[in-house]
DRENDO-1510 file (C-alpha; in Angstrom, 1 decimal, always signed):
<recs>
REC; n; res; u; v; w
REC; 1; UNK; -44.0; -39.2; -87.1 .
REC; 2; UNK; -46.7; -36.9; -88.5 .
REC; 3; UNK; -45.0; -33.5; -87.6 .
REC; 4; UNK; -41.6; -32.3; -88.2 .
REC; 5; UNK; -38.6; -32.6; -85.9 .
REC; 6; UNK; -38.3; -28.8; -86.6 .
REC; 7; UNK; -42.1; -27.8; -85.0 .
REC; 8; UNK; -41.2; -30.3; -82.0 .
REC; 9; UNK; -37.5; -28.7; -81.4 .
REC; 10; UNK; -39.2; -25.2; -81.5 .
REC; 11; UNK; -41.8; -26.1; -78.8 .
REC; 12; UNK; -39.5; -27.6; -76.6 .
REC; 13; UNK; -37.2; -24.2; -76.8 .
REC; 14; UNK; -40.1; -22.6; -75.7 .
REC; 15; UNK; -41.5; -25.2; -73.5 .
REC; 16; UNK; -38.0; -24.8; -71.6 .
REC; 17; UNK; -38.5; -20.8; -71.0 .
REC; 18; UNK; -41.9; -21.5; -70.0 .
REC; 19; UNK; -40.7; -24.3; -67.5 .
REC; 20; UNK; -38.2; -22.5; -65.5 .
REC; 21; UNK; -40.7; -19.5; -64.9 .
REC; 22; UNK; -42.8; -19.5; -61.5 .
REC; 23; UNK; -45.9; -21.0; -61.6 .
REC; 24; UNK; -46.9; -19.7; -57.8 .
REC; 25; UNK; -47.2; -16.3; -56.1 .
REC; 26; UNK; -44.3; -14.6; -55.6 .
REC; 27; UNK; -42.6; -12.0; -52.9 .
REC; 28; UNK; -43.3; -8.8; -54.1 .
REC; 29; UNK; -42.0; -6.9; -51.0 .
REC; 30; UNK; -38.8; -8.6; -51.3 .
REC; 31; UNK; -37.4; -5.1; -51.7 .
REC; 32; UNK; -34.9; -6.7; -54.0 .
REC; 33; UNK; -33.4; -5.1; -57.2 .
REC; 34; UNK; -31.8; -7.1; -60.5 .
REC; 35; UNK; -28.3; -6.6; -59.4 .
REC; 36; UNK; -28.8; -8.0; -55.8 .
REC; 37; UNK; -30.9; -10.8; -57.1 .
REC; 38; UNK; -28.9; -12.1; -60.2 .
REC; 39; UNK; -31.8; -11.4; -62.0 .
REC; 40; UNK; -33.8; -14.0; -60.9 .
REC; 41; UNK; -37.0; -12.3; -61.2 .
REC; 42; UNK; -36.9; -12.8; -64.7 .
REC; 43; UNK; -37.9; -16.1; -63.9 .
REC; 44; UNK; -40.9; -14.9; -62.4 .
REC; 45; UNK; -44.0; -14.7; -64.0 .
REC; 46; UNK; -45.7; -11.5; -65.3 .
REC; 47; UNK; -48.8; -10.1; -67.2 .
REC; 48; UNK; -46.6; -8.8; -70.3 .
REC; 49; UNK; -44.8; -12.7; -70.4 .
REC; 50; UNK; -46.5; -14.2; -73.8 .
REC; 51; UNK; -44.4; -17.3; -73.0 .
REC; 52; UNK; -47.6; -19.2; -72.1 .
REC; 53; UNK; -49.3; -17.8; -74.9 .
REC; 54; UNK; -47.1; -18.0; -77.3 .
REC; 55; UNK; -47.0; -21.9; -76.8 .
REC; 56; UNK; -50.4; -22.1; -76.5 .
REC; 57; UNK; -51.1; -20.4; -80.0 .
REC; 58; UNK; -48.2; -22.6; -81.6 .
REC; 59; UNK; -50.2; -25.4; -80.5 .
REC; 60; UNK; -53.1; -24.3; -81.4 .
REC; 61; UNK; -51.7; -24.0; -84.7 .
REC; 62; UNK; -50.8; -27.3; -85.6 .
REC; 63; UNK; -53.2; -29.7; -87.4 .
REC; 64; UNK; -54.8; -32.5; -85.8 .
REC; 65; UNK; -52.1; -35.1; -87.1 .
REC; 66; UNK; -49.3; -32.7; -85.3 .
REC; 67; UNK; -51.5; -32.5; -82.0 .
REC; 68; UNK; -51.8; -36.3; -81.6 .
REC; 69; UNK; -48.4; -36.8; -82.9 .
REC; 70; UNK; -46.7; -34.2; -79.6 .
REC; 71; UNK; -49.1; -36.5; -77.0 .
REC; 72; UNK; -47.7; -39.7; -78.4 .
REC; 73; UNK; -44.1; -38.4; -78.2 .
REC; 74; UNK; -44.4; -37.2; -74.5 .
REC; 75; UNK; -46.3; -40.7; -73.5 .
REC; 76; UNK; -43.3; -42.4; -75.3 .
REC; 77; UNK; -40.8; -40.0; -73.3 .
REC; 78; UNK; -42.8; -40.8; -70.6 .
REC; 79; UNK; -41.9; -44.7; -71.0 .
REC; 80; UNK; -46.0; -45.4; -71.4 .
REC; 81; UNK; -45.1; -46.7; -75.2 .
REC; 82; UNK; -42.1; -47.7; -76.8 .
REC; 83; UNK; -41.3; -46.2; -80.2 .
REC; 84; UNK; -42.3; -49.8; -81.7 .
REC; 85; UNK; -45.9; -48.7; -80.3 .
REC; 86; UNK; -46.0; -45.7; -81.9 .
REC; 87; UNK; -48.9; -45.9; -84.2 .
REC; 88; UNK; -50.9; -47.4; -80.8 .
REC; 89; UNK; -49.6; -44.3; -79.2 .
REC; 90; UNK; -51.1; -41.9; -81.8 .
REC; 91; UNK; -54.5; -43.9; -82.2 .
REC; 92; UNK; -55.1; -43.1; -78.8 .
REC; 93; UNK; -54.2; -39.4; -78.2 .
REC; 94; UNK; -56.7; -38.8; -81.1 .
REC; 95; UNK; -59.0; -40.3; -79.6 .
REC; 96; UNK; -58.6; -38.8; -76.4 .
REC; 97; UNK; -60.0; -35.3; -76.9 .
REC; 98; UNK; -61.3; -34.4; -73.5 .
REC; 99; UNK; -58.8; -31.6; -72.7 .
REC; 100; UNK; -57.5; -29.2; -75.1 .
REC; 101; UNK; -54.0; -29.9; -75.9 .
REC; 102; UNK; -52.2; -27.0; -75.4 .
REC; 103; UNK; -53.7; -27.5; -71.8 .
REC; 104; UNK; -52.8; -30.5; -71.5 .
REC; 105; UNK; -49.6; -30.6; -72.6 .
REC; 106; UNK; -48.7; -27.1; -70.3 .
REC; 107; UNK; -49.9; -29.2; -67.5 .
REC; 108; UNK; -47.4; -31.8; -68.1 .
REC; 109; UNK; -44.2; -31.1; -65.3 .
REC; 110; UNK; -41.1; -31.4; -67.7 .
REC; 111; UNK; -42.6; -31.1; -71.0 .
REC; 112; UNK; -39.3; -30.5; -72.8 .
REC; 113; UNK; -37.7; -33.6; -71.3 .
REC; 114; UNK; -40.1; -35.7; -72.0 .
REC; 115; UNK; -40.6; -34.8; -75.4 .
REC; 116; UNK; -36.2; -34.7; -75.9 .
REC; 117; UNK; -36.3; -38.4; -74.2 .
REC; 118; UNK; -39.6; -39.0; -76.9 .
REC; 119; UNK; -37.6; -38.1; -79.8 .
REC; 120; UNK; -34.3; -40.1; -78.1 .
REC; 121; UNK; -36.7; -43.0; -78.4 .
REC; 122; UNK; -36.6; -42.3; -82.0 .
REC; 123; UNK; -32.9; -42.2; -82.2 .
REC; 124; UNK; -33.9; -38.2; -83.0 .
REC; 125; UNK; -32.8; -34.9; -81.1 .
REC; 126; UNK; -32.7; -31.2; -81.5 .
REC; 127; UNK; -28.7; -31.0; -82.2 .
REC; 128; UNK; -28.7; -27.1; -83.5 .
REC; 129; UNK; -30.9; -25.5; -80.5 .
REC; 130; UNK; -30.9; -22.1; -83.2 .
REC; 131; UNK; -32.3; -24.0; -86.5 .
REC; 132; UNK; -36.1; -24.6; -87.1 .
REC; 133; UNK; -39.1; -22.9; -87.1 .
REC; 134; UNK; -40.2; -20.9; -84.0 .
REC; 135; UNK; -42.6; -20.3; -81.6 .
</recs>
């Protein structure tokens, strides 16, 4: 792979806090309060979250290599290549440059398994969730 397990373990941290937030609208005359709740509205969604962004700028920040290197991985989470079709895999997300990848990719339900099952395929994982770089 073209982009270090460290850059792909640090987006899928983030991918996971960006995965559990709701993506529809949302009761805001619930009248309900933090300690009634469990704090479940942290899990909503909210103009001051830079989750989304945040993600967006990381991939935005990776080279071209990196960029085609996170499709591959999710197709071969995804089970649409197998690790020994790797480089097939890559050939073909650079080629395929009709959406932007951070939109793609943030369109992609389970993003973080399917990159953990990508890297699985690669007899790889993210062992020490608190090493690497971040997001």
């Amino acid at each position: 792979m073209d982009i270090a397990l460290d850059k792909v373990c640090a987006l899928i941290r983030q991918a996971r806090r960006y995965d559990v937030k709701e993506q529809g609208p949302t009761d805001v005359d619930s009248g309900s309060n933090p300690t009634d709740d469990n704090q479940i509205d942290v899990l909503e969604p909210t103009r001051d979250d830079a989750t989304e962004s945040e993600i967006r700028s990381f991939i935005n920040g990776l080279n071209v290599d990196e960029r085609a290197n996170l499709v591959a991985l999710v197709w071969v989470g995804r089970g649409d290549y197998e690790a020994a079709e790797w480089d097939e895999a890559v050939r073909l997300a650079q080629e395929s440059v009709d959406t932007p990848t951070a939109d793609y990719l943030l369109g992609i339900p389970n993003l973080p398994d399917l990159l953990d099952e990508g890297l699985a395929a690669f007899d790889l994982n993210c062992v020490d969730e608190n090493a690497g770089a971040g997001v």
